[in-house]
N, C-alpha and C positions, 0 to 999 in steps of 0.2 A: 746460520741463516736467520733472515729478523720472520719474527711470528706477525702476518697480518691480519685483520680482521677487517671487514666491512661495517663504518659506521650506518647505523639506518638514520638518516636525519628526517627524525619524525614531525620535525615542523611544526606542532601542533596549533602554531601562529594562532591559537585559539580563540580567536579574535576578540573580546568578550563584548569590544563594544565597535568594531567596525563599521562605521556610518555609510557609507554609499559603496563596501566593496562589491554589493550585488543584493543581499537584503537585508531589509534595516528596521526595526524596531525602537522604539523611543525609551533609553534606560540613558544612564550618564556611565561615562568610561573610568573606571575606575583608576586608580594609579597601582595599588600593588594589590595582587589579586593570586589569593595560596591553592594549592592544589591544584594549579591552572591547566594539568593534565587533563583534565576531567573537568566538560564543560557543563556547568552547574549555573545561572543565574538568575535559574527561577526561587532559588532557593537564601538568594540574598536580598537586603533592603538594599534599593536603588535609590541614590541620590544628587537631585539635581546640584545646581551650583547658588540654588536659595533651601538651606538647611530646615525652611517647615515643609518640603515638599519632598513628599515619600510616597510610590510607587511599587508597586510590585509586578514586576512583567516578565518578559522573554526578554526586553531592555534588543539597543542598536545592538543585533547581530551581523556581524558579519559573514558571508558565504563566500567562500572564494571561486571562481570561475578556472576553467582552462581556460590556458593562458597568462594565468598572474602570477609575477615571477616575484619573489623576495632575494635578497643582498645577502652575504653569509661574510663575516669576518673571525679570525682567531687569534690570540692575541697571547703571546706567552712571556710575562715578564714584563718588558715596554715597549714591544715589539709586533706588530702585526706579521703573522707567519707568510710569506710569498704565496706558498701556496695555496693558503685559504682566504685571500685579501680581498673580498666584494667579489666573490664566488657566486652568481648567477645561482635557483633553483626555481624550476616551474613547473605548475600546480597543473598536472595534467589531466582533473574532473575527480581522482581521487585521491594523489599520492601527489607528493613532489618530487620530481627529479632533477641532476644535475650531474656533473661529475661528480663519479665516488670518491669517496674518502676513506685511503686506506689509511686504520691505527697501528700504532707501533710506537715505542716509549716517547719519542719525539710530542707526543702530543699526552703523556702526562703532564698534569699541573696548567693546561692550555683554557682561558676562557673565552665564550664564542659569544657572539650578540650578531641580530638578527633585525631586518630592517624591510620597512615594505611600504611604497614598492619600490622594486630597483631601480638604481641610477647608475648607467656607464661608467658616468665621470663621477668617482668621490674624493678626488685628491685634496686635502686639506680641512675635510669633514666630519671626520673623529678625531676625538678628542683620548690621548691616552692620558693623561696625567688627572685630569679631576675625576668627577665620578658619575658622569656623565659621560659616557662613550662616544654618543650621538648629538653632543651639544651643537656642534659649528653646523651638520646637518639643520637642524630645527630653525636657530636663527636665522639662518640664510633661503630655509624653504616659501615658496614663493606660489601664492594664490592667485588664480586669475577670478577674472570675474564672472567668466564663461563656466559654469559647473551643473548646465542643467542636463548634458549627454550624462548618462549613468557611467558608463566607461570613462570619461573625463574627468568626470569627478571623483571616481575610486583613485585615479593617483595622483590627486591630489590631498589624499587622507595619511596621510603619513602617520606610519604607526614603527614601536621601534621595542625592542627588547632590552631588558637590561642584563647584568651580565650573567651567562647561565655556563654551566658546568658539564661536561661531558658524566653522561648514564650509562655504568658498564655491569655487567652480573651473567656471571656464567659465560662469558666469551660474546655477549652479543653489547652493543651499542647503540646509543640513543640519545636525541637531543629534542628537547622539548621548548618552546619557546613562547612565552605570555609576551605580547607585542600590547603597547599600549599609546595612545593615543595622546599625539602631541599639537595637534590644532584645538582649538575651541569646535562648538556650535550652536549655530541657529534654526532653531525651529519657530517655523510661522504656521498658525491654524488661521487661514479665515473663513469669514463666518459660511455656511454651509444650512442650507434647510431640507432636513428633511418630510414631505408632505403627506401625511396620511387621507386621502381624498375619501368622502363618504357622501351617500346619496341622504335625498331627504328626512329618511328614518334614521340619519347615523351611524349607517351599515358601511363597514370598509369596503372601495372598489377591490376587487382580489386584484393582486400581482404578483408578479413571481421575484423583480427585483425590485427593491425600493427608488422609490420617487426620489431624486436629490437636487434639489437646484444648488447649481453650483457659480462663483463668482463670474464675473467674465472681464474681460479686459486687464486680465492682473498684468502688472509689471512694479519691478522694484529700481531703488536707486539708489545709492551710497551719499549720505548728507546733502545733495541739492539734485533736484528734477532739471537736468539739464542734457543737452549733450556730451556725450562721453562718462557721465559716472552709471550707467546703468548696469545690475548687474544680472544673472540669471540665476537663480538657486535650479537645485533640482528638485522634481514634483515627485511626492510618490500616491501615487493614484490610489493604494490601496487606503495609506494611512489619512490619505485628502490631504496632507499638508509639506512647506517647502522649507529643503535645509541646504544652507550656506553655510561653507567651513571658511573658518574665521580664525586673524592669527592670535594667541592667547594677548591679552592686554589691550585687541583692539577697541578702541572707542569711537566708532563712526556712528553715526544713525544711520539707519535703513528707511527710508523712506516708500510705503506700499502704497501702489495704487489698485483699486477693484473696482467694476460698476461706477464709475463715476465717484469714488471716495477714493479717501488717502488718508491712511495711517503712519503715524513714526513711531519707528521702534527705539530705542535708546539703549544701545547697549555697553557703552559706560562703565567701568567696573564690573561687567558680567560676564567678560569672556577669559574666563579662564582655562585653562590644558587641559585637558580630553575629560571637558565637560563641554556640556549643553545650556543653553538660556533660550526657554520656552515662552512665545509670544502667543497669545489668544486672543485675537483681534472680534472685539462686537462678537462676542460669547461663543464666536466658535460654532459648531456645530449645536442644531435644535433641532427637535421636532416641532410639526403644526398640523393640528387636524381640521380641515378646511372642506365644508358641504361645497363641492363641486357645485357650480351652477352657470348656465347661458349668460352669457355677460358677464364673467368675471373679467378682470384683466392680467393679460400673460407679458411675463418680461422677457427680455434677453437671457436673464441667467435662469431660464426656467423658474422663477417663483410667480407667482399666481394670487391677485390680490380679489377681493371679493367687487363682488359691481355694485353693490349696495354703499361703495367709499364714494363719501362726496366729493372728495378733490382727490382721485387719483395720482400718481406720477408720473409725469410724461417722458419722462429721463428713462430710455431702455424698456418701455414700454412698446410691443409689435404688434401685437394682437388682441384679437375678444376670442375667450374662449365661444364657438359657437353653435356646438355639440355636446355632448355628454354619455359617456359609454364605450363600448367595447367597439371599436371602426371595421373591426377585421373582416373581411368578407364570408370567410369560413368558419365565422362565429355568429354573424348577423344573419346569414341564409342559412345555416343548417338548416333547418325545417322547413325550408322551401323544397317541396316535390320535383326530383329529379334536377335539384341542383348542381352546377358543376361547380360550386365554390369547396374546394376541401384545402386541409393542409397543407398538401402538396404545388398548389398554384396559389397560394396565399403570400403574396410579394409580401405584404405590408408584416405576416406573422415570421415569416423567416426574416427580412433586416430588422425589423425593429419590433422583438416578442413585448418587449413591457409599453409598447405604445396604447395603453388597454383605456384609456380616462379621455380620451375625450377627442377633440377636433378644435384649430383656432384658425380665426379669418385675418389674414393681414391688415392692417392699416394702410401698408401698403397699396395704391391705384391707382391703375395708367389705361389708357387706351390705343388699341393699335391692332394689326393683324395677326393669324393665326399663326400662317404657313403659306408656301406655295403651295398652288395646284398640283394632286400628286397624279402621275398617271395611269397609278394603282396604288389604290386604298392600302391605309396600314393593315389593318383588319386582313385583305387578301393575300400581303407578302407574309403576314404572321401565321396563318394558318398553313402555309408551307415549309415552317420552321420549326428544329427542334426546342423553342422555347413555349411553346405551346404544353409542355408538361408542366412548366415551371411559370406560366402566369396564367391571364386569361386574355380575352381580345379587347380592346381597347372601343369595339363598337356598341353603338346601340341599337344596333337594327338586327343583324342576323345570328339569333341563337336556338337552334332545335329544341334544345332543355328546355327551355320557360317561355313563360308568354312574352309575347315579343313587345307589349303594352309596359311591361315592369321595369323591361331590361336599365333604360335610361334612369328608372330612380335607383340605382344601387350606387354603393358607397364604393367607388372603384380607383378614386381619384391616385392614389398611390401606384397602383398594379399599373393605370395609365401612363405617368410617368415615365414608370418601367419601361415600357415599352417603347416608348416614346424615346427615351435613350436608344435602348436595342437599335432601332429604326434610324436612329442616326448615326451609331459607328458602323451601320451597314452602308449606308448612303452616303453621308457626310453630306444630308441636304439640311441648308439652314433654314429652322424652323425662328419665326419671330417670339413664336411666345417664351422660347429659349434663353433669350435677351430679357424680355422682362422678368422673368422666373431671378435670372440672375441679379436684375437689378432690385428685383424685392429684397432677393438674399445681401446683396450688399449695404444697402439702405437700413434694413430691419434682418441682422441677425439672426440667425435662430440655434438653440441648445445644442447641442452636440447629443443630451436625449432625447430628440424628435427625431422625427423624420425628414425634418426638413422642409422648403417650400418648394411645392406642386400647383399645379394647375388642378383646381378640384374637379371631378366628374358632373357630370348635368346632375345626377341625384342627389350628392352633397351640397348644390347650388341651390335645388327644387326644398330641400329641406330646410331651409334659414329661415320659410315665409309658411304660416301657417293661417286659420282661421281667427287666430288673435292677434292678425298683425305684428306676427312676434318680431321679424326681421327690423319696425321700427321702434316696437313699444322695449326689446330686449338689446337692438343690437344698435341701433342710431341711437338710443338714449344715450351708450356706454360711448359710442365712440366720439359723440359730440365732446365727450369731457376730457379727451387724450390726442383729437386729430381734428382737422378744421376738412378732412374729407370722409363724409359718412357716405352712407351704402346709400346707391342713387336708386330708386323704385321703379323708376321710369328708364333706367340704362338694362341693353344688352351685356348679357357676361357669356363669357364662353368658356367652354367648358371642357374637358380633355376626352369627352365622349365622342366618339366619330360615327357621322354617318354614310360618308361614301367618300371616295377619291377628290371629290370639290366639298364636300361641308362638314364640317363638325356639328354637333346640338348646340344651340343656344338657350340661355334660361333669362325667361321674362315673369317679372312678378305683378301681381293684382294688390291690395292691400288684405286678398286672404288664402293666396295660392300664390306659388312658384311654377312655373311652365316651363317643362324642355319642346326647342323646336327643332325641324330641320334643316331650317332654311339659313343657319349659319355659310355662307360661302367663306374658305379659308381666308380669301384674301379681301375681305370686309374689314373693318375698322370696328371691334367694338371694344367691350370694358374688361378688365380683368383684376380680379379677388386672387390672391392665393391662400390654397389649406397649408396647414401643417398635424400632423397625427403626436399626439404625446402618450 
């Protein structure tokens, strides 16, 4: 009787440089790589595919997911053995499985290569005679232009073993397998700022996560901006930057667009086999420490120019910053006696905790109506709801806590919003200023770390006009130089603060005060600003 044994096929597909199978760090993939048992690459010089450039990191790791299968062949002689011929094994979160493989003399002298990720069909894709196993594979493997799904793009990473030898000692069994990478890559950094904001004295605003403005509008293209050559890398948000796997020799240009720029990449003699060519477009990632101030101007991609620039840029330009500080309501009232602003009804600190610097007023302006007539007040249907834990009321008139004089100057505008949503997937009554909110958002962009644009509250509105005419000596001055419509002094605005079932507050200014009133009727015609919180 034959003696079997259970091989353990330990796969250790170790990936050293897997670019998109699930995490990835920036190293180049080596070609023969010893002790590959033992995953070790913090402990080697990493090297790109231009020889003065030397790194030391954790390098593209690859992490394999449930689900990813690898191809298993065995090969004895010149011969691939039936039974181990693109043998399926899948990575079940810790181990790989597949059908066992029992040993017995038939599989001494046998060598096995290993391939990922799987394919059904491999008929006529190895190669037994040269020395390359997986040659016809590679040449024939086949890149789309779609690779910014993470899942898509891991199989299209083709990674492949070279020939390994069954591991036997004491009756047990093992096969270990360094899988190395047969496509190129590109890497793109663009540029990125990050803003260190400080007040007058040069004190940093606190935050908890860093300010980063980041590009906007990116798209890329394969040698000409046209239809049909466009391609999609994948993003990794951690690293800020996008990688397109590339097949070794190609020579296309990539063509980026960001922000209204375009860069070419030239990759030309740089894409060679499981290596990387690293692109730094406009230096990439910087810091900028930037005195916060009323009137600076805010772009699309969140970067923030000072108001003191004589000739601004009007490209991707949305707003004047028009506040400065911390907006939170449960930061701004604390110290108000028997305040109900805390943590736990703080809209604006649960969706967006780093929105702490400040407040900006759209360029965005239109005029037009509120809402319909309700037949009961928001304020009333809110207070019968369990969201009343989780915001506050959207009025200005009835609040037991505080003076009923204050209520309208709070910085609410956000939490209203809120609500203001709530109130329509309950209803589904269409509010107008819903329409314009949207049309600012589409016209003039905003960050992905903002808040977004809202309809400000009467106290954010009451706030822009002070005793020094600030609304025109700080905010008409900025926005004469980026928008042919500045803040009108003599227009009604309206505001997301409500005063009863027919009116919201309206905010009218003097050249040395801002005034909330009551006498907004919803279905009046007036003007409309949007905030946004950063």
């Amino acid at each position: 009787m034959k003696q079997y044994k259970l091989i353990q096929v330990a796969l250790l597909a170790i990936l050293l440089f897997g670019w998109a199978g699930c995490s990835q760090n920036e190293e180049e993939v080596p070609g023969n790589v010893r002790n590959g048992i033992v995953l070790n690459v913090t402990d080697t010089g990493i090297i790109s595919n231009e020889p003065s450039t030397r790194t030391e990191d954790t390098g593209f790791v690859t992490t394999f997911t449930q689900g990813d299968q690898i191809g298993l062949f065995a090969v004895k002689g010149d011969a691939i053995l039936d039974e181990i011929n693109n043998m399926p094994f899948t990575f079940n979160g810790s181990s790989w499985s597949g059908k066992p493989i029992l040993y017995d003399d038939r599989l001494a002298g046998v060598t096995f290569y290993a391939y990922y990720p799987y394919q059904p069909e491999m008929t006529g894709k190895t190669d037994l005679i040269g020395d390359d196993f997986f040659a016809p594979l590679a040449a024939g493997w086949e890149l789309t232009t779609e690779q910014s799904d993470q899942k898509a793009y891991a199989k299209q990473d083709l990674m492949t073993s070279n020939a390994t030898a069954l591991i036997g000692e004491n009756g047990n069994y093992s096969l270990s397998f360094q899988l190395t990478h047969r496509m190129s890559l590109v890497v793109v950094k663009l540029p990125s700022t990050r803003y260190i904001f400080t007040d007058a004295e040069g004190v940093a605003i606190p935050e908890e996560t860093p300010y980063v403005a980041m590009p906007v509008d990116v798209a890329f293209y394969l040698d000409n901006v046209e239809e049909g050559t466009k391609i999609s890398p994948y993003y990794d948000a951690k690293k800020d930057e996008y990688r397109l796997l590339r097949k070794p020799s190609s020579e296309n240009q990539i063509i980026g667009h960001y922000n209204d720029k375009q860069c070419t990449l030239d990759t030309a003699e740089k894409m060679k086999e499981g290596k990387y060519k690293r692109f730094v477009v406009d230096g990439g990632y910087k810091e900028v420490t930037h005195h916060l101030q009323v009137g600076d101007y805010y772009y699309a991609d969140g970067s923030v120019v000072s108001g003191n620039e004589a000739e601004p840029a009007k490209d991707n330009c949305i707003g004047i910053v028009c506040w400065v500080g911390n907006p939170m309501p449960s930061v701004l009232y604390k110290d108000v006696a028997g305040t109900p602003y805390t943590a736990n009804n703080d809209a604006l600190l649960r969706s967006h905790p780093n929105c702490v610097h400040g407040l900006v007023m759209s360029l965005y302006t239109e005029t037009g109506k509120f809402s319909p007539a309700l037949t009961q007040s928001i304020h009333d249907w809110f207070m019968t709801t369990s969201f009343t834990s989780s915001y506050v009321s959207v009025t200005g008139y009835y609040d037991a806590n505080e003076n009923n004089k204050n209520k309208p100057l709070r910085f609410l505008g956000y939490n209203n919003s809120e609500v203001l949503d709530l109130y329509y997937d309950t209803f589904k009554t269409d509010f107008e200023c819903f329409q314009y909110q949207d049309d600012c958002e589409s016209s003039f962009p905003s960050p992905s770390i903002t808040t977004g644009w809202y309809v400000p509250s009467s106290g954010e509105l009451v706030a822009l006009q002070d005793k020094d005419n600030s609304l025109e000596s700080k905010l008409n001055t900025k926005l004469i130089k980026v928008s042919d419509k500045t803040m009108d002094i003599s227009a009604t605005y309206w505001s997301s603060t409500e005063r009863n079932n027919k009116n919201m507050y309206i905010v009218t200014y003097s050249k040395t005060a801002g005034s909330a009133g009551t006498g907004g009727v919803k279905t009046n015609t007036y003007t409309y600003r949007f905030f946004l919180g950063f």
